[in-house]
MOPAC internal coordinates of N, CA, C and O (Angstrom, degrees):
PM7 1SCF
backbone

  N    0.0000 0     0.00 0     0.00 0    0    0    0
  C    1.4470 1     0.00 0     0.00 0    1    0    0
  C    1.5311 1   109.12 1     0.00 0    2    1    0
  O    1.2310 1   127.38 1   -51.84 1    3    2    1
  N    1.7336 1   103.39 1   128.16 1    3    2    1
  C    1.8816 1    94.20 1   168.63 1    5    3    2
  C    1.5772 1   115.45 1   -65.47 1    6    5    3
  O    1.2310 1   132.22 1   -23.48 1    7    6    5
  N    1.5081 1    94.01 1   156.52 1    7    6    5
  C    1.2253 1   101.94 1  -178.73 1    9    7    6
  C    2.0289 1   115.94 1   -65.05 1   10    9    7
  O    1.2310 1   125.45 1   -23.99 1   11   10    9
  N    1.2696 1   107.14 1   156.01 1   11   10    9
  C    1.6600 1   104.33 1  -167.46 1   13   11   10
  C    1.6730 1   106.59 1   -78.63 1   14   13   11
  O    1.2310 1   130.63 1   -63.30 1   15   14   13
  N    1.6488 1    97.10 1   116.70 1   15   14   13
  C    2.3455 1    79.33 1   170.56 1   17   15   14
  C    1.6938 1    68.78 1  -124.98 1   18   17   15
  O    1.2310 1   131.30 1   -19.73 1   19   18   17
  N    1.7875 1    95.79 1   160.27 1   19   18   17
  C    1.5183 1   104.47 1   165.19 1   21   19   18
  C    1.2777 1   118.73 1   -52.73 1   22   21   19
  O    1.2310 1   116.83 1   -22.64 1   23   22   21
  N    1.7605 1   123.63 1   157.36 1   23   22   21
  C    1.2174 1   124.14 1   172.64 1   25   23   22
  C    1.8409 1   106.82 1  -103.43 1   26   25   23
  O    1.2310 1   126.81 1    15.57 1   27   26   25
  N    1.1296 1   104.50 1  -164.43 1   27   26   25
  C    1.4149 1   129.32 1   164.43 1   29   27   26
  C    1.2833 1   122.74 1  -164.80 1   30   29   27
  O    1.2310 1   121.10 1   -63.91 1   31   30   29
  N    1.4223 1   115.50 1   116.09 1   31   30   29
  C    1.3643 1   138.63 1  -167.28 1   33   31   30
  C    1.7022 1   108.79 1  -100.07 1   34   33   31
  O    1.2310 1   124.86 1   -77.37 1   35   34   33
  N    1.5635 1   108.28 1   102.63 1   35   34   33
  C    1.5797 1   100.53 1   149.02 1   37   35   34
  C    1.7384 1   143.96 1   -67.41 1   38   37   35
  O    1.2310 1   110.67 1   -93.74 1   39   38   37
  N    0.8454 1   135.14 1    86.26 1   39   38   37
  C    1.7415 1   141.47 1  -167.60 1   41   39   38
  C    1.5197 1    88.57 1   -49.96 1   42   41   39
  O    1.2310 1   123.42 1   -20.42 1   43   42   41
  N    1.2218 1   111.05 1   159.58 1   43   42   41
  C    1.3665 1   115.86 1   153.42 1   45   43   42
  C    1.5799 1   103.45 1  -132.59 1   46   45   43
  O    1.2310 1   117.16 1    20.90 1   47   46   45
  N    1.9066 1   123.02 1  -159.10 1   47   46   45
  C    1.1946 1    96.88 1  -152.27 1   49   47   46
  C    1.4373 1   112.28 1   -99.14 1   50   49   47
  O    1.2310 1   113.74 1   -57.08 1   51   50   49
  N    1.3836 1   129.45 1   122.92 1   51   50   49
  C    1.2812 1   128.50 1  -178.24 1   53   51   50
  C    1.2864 1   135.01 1   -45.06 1   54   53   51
  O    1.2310 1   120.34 1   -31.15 1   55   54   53
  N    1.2147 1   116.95 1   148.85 1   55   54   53
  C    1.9851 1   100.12 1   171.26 1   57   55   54
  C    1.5570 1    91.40 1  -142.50 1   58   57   55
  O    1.2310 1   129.14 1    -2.79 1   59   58   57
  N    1.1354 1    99.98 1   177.21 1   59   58   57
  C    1.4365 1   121.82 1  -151.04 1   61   59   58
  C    1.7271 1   114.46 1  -167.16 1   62   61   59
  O    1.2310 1   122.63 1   -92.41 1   63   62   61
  N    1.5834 1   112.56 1    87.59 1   63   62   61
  C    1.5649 1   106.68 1   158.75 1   65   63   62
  C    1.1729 1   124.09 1  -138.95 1   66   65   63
  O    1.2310 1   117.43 1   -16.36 1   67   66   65
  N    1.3622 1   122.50 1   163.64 1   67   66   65
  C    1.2144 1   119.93 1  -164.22 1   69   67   66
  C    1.5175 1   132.01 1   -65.96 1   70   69   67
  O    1.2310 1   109.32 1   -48.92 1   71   70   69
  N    1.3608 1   137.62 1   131.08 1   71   70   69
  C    1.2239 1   124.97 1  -148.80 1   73   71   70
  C    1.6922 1    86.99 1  -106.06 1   74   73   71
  O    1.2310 1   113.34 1   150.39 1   75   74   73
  N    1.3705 1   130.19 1   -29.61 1   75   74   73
  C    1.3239 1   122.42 1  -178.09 1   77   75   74
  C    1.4709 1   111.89 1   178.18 1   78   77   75
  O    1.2310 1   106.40 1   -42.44 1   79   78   77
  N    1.2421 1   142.89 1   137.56 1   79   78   77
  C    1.2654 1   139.91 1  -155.07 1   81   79   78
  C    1.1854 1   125.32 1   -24.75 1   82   81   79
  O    1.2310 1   112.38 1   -62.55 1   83   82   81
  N    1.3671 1   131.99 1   117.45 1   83   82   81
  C    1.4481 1   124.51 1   174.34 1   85   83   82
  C    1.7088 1    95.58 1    91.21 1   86   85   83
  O    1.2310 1   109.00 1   158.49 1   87   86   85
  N    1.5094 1   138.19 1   -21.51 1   87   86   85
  C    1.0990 1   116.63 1  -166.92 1   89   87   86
  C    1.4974 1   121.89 1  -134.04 1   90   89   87
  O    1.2310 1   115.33 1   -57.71 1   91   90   89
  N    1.2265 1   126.47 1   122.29 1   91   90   89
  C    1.8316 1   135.47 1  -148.69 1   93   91   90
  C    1.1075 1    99.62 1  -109.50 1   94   93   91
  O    1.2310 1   120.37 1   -56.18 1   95   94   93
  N    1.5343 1   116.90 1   123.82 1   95   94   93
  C    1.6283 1   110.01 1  -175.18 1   97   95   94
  C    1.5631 1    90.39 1  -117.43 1   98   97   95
  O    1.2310 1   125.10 1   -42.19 1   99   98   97
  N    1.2842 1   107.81 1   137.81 1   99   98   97
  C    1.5621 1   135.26 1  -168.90 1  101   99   98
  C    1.1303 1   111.27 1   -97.11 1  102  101   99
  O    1.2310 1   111.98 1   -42.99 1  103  102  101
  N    1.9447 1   132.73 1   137.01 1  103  102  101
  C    1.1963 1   105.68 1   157.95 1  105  103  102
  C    1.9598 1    89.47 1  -138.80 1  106  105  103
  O    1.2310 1   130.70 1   -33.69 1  107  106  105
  N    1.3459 1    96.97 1   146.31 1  107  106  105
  C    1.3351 1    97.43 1  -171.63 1  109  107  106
  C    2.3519 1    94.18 1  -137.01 1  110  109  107
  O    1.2310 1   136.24 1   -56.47 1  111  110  109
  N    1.2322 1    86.16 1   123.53 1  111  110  109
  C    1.4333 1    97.96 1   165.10 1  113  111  110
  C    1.0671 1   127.89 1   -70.66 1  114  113  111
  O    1.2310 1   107.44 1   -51.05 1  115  114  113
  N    1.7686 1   141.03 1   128.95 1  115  114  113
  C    1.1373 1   115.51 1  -175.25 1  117  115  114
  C    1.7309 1    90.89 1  -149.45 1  118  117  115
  O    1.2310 1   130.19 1   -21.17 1  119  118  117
  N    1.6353 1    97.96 1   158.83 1  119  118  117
  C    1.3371 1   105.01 1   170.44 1  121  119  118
  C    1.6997 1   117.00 1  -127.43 1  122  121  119
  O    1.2310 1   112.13 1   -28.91 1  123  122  121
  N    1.2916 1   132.44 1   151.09 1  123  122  121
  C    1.5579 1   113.29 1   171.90 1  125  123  122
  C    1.6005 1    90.57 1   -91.12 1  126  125  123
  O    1.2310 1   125.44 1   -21.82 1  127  126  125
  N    1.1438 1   107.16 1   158.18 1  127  126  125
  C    1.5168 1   120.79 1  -168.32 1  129  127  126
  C    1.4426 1   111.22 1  -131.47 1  130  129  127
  O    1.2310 1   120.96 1   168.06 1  131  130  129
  N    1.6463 1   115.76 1   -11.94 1  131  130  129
  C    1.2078 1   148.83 1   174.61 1  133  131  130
  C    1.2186 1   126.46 1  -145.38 1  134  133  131
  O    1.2310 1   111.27 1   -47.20 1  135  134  133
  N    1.5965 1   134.04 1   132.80 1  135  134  133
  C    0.9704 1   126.90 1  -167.29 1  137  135  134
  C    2.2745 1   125.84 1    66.68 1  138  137  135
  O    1.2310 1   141.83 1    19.98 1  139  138  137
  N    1.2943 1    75.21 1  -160.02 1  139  138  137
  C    2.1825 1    65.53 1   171.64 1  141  139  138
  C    1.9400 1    92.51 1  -164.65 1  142  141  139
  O    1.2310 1   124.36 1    -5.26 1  143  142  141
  N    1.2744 1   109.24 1   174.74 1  143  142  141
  C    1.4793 1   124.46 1  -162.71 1  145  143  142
  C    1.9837 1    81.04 1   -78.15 1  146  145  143
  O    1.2310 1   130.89 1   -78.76 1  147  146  145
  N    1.2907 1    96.60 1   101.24 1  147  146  145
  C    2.1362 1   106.28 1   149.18 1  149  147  146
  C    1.1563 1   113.97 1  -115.83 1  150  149  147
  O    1.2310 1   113.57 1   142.19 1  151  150  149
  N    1.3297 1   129.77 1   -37.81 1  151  150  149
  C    1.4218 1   145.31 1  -142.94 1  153  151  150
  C    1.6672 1   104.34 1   -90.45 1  154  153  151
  O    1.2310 1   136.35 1    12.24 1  155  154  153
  N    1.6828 1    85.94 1  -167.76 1  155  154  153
  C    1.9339 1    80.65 1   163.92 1  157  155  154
  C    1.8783 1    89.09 1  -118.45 1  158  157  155
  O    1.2310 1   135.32 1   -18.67 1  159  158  157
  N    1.3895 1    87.96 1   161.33 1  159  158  157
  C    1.4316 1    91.08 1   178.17 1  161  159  158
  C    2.0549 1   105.44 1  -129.13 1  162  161  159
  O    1.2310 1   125.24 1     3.10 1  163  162  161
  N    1.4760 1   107.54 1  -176.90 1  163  162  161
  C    1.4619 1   113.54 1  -162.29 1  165  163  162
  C    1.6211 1    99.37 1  -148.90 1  166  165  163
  O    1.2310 1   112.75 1   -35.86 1  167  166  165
  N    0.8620 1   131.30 1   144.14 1  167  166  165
  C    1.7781 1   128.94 1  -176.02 1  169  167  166
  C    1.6390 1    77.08 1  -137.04 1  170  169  167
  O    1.2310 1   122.11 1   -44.55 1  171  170  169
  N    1.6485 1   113.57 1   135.45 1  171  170  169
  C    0.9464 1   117.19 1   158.99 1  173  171  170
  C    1.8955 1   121.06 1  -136.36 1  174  173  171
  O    1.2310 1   131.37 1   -36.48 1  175  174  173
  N    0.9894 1    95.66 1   143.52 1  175  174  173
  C    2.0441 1   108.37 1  -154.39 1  177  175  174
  C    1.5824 1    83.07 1  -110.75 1  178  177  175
  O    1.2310 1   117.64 1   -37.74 1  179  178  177
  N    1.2864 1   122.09 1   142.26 1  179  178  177
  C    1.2996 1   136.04 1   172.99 1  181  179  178
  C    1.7613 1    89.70 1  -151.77 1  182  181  179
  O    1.2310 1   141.42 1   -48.32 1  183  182  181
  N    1.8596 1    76.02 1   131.68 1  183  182  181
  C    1.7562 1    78.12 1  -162.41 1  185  183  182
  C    2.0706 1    91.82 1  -111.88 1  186  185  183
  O    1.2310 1   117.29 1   -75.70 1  187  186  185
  N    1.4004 1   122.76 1   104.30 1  187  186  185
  C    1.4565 1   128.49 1  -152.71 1  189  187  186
  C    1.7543 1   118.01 1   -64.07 1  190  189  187
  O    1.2310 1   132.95 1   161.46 1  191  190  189
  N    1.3082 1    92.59 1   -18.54 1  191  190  189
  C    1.9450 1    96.08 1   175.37 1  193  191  190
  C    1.9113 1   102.64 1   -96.03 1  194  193  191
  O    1.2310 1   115.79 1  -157.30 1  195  194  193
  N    1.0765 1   125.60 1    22.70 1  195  194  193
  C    1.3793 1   107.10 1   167.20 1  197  195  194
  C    1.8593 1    85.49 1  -162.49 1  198  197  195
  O    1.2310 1   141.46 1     8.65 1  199  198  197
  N    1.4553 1    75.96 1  -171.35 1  199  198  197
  C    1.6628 1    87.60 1  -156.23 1  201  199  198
  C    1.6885 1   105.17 1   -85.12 1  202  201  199
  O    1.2310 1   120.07 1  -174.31 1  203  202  201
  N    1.8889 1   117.48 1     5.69 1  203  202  201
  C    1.4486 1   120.28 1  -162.35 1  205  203  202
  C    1.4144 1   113.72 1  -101.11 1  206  205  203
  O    1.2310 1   127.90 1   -44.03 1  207  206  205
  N    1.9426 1   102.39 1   135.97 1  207  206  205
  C    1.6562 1    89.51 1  -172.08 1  209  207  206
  C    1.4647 1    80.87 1  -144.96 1  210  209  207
  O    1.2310 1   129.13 1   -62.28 1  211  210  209
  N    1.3680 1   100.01 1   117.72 1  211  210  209
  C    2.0105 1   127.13 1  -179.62 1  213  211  210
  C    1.4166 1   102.94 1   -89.92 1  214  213  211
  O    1.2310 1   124.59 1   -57.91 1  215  214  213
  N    1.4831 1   108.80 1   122.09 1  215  214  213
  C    1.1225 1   125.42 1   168.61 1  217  215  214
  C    1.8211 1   117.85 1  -110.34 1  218  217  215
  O    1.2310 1   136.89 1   -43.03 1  219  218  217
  N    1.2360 1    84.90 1   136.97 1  219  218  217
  C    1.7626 1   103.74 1  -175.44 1  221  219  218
  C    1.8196 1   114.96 1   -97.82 1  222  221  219
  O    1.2310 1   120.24 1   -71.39 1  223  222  221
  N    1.2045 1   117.15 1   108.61 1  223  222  221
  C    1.6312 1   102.84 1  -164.51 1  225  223  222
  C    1.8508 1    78.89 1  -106.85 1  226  225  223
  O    1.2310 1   130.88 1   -36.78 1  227  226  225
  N    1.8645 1    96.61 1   143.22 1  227  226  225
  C    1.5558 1   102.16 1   157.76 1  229  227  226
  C    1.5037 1   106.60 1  -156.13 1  230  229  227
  O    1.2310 1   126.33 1   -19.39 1  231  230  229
  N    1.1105 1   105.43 1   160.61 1  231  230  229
  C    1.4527 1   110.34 1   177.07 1  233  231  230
  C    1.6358 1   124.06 1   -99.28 1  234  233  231
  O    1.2310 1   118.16 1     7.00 1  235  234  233
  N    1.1815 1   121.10 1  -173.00 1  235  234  233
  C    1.3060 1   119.00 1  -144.50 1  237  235  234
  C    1.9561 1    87.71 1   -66.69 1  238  237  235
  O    1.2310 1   132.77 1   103.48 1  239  238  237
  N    1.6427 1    92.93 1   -76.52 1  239  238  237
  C    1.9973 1    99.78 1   174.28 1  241  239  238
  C    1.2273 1   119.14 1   -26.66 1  242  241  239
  O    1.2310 1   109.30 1   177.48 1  243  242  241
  N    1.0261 1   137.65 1    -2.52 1  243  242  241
  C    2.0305 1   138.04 1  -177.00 1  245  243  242
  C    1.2672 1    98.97 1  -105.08 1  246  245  243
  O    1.2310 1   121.38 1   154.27 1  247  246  245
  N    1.6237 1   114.97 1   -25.73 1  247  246  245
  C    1.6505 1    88.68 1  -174.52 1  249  247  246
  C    1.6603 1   104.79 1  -109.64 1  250  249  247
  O    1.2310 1   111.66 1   -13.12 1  251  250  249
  N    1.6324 1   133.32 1   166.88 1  251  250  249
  C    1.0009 1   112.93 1   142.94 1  253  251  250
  C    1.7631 1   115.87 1  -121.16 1  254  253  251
  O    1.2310 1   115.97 1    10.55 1  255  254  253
  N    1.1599 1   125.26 1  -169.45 1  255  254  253
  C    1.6993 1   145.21 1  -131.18 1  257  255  254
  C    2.0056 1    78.41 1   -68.51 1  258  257  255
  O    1.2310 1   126.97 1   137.23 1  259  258  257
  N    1.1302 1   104.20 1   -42.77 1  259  258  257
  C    1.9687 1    94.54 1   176.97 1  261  259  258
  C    1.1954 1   114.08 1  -141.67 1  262  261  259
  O    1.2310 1   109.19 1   -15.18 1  263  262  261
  N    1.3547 1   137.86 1   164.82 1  263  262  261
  C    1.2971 1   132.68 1  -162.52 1  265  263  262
  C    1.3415 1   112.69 1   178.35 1  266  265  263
  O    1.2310 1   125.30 1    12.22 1  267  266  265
  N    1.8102 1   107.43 1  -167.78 1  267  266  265
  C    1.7001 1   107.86 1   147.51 1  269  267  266
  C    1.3791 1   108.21 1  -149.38 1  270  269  267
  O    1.2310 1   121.42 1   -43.24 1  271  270  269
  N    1.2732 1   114.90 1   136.76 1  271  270  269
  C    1.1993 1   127.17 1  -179.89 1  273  271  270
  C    1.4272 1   102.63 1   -65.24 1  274  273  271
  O    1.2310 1   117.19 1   -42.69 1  275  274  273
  N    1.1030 1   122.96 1   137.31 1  275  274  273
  C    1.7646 1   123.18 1   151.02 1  277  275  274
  C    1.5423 1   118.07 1  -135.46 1  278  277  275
  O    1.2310 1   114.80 1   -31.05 1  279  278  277
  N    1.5522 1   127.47 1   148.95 1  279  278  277
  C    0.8100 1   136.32 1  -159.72 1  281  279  278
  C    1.8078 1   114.57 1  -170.96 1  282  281  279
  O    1.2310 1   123.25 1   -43.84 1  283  282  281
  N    1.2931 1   111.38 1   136.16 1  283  282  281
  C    1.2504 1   110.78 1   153.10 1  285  283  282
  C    1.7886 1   143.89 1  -102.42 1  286  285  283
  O    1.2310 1   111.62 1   -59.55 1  287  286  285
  N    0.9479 1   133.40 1   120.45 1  287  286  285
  C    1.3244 1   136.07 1  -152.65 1  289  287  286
  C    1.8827 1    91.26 1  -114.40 1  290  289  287
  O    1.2310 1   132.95 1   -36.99 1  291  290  289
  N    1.4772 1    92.59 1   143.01 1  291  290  289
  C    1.5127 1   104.75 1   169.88 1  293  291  290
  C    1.1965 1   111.25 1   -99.01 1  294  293  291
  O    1.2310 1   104.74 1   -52.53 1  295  294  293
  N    1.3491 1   145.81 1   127.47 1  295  294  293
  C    0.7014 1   150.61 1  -172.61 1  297  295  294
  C    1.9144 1   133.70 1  -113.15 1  298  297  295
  O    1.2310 1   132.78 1   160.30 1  299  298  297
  N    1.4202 1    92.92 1   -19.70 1  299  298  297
  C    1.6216 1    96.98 1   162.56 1  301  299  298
  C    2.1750 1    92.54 1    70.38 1  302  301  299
  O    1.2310 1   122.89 1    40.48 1  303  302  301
  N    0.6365 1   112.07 1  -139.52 1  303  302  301
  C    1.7721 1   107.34 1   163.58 1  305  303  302
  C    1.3358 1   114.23 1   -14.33 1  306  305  303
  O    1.2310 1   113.96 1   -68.45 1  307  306  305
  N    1.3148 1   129.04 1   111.55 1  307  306  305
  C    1.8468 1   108.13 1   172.73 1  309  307  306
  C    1.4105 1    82.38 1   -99.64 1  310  309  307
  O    1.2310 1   139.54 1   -32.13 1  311  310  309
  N    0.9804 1    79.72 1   147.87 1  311  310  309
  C    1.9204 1   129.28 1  -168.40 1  313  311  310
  C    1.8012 1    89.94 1   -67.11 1  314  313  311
  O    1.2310 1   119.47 1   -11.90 1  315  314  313
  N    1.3184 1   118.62 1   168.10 1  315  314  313
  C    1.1488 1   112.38 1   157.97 1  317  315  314
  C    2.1127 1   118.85 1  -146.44 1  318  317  315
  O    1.2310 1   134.43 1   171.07 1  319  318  317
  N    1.5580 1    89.69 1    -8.93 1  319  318  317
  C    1.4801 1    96.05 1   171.79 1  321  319  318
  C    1.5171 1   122.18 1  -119.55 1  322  321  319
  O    1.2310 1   123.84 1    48.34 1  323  322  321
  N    1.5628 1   110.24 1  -131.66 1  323  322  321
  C    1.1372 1    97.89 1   166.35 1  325  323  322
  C    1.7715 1   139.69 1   -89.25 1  326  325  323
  O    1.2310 1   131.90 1   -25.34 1  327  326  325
  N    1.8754 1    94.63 1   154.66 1  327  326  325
  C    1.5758 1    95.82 1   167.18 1  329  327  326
  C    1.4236 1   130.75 1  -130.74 1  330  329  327
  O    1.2310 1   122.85 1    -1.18 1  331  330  329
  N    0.9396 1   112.14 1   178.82 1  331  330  329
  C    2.0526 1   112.52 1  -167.25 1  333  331  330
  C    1.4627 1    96.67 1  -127.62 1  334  333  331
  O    1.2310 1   138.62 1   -42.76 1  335  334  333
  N    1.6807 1    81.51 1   137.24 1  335  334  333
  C    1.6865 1    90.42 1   160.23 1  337  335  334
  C    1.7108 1   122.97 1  -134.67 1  338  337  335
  O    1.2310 1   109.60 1   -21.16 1  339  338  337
  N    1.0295 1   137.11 1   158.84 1  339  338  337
  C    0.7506 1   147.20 1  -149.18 1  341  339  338
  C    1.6200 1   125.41 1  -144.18 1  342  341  339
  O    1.2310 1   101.86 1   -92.22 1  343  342  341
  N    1.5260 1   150.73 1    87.78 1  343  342  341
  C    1.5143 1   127.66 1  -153.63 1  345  343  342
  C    1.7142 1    91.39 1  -105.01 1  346  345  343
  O    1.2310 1   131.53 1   -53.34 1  347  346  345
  N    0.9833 1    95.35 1   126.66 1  347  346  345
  C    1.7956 1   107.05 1   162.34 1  349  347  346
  C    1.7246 1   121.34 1  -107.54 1  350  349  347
  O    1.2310 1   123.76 1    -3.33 1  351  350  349
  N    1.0718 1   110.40 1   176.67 1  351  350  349
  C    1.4326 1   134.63 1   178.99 1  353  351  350
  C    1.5110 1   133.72 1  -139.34 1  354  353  351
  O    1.2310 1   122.07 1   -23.31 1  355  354  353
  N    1.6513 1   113.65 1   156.69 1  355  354  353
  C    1.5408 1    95.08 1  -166.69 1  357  355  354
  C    1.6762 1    78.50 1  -163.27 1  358  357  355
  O    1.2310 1   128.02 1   -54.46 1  359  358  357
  N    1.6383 1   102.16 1   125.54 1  359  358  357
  C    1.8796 1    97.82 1   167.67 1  361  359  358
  C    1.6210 1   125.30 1   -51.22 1  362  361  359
  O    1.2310 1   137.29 1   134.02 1  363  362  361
  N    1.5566 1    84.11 1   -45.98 1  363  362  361
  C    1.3518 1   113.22 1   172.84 1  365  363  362
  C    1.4047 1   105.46 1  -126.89 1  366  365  363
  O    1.2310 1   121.62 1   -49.47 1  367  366  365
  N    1.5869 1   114.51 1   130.53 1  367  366  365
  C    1.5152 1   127.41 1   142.61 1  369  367  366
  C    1.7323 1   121.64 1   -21.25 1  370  369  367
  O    1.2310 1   125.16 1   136.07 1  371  370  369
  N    1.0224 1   107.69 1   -43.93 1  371  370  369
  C    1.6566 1   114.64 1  -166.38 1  373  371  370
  C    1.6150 1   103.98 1   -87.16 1  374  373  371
  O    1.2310 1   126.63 1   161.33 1  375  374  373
  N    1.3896 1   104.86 1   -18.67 1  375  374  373
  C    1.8525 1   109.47 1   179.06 1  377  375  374
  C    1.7190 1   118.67 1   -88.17 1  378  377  375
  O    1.2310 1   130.19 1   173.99 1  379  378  377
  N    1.8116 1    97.96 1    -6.01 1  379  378  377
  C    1.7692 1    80.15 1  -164.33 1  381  379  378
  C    1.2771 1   111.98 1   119.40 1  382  381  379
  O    1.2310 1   126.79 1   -59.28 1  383  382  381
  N    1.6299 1   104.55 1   120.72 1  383  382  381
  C    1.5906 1    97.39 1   166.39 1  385  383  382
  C    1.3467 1   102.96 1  -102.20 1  386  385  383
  O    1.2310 1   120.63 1   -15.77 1  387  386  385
  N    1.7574 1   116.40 1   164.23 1  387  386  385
  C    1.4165 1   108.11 1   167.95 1  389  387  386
  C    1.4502 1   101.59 1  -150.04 1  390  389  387
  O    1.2310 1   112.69 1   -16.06 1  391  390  389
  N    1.6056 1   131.40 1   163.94 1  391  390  389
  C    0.9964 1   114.31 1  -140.63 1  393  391  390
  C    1.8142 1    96.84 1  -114.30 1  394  393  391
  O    1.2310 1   125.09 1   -35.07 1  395  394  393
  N    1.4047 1   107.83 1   144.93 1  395  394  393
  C    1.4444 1   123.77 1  -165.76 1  397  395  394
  C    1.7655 1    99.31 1  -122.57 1  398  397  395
  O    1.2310 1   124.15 1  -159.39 1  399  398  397
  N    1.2279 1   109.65 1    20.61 1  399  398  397
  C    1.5435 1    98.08 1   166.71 1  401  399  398
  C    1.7190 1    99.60 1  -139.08 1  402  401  399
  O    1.2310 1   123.04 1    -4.50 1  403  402  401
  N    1.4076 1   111.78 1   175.50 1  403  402  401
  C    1.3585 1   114.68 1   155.40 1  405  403  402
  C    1.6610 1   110.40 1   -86.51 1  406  405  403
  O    1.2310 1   121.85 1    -9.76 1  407  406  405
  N    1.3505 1   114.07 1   170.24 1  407  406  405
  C    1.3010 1   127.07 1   176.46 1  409  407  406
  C    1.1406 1    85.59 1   -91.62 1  410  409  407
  O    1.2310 1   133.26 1   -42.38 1  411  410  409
  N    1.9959 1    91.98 1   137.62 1  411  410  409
  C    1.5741 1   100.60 1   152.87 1  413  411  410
  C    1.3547 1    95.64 1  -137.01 1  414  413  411
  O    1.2310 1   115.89 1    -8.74 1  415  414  413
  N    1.1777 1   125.41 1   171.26 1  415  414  413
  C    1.5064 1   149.33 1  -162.03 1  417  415  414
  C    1.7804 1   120.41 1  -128.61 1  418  417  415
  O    1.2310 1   124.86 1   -34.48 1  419  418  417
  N    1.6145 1   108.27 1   145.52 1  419  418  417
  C    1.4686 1   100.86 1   175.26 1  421  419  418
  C    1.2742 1    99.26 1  -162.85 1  422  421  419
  O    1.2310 1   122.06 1    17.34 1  423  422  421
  N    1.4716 1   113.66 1  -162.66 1  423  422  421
  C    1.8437 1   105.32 1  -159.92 1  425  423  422
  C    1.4136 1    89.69 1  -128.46 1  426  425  423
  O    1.2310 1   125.57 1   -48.56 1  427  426  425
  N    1.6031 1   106.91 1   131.44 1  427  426  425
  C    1.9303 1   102.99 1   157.48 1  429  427  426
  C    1.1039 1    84.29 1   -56.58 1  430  429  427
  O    1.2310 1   139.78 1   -20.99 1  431  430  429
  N    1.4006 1    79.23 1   159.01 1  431  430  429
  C    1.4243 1   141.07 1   155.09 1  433  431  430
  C    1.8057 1   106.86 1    84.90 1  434  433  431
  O    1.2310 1   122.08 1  -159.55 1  435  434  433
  N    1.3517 1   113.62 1    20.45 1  435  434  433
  C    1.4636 1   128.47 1  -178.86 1  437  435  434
  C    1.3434 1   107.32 1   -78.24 1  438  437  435
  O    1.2310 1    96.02 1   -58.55 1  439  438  437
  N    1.2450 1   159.82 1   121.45 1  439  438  437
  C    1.9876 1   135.33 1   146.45 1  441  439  438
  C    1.6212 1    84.89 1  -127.36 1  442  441  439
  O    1.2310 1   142.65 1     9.90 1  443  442  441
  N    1.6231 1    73.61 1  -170.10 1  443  442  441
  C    1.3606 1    84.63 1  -147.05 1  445  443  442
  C    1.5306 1    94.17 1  -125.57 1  446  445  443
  O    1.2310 1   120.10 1   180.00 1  447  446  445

């Protein structure tokens, strides 16, 4: 395993529609722009009209240097506006994630 230096993750722009009642499947593009995938990482979806924010845990081997995340989140309430995302990092799980991208934002019910 390489040794851990922080990364930096570019998001690009998310979309978000519903894959089947109650459940929003996400896909968010991302690049590291610094550093490369060692760590563990966290994608986090905060969905802004209800109180639900789906988190994506992966480790270093799942991702590579650019990509897109996809995922479905249940959501109980479907959402109907906007949401934020956010990709973080943590050397270790047990230390803390903290976040290595900016938030960017997009609207259910957008694909592409």
């Amino acid at each position: 395993m390489r040794p851990y230096e922080p990364a930096e993750v570019e998001l690009g722009e998310p979309t978000a529609s519903f894959q089947a009642p109650g459940i929003v499947r996400v896909e968010i593009p991302y690049k590291f722009v610094a550093g490369s995938p060692v760590a563990h990482y966290g994608c986090e979806v905060k969905f802004l009209d209800t109180d639900f924010t789906g988190l994506k845990f992966m480790q270093a081997w799942e991702l590579k240097k650019e990509g897109v995340i996809r995922d479905g989140f249940e959501v109980g309430k479907e959402p109907k506006g906007a949401f934020e995302v956010v990709f973080t990092e943590a050397e270790s799980p047990d230390r803390g994630y903290h976040p290595i991208s900016k938030v960017v934002t997009g609207q259910v019910g957008t694909s592409k």
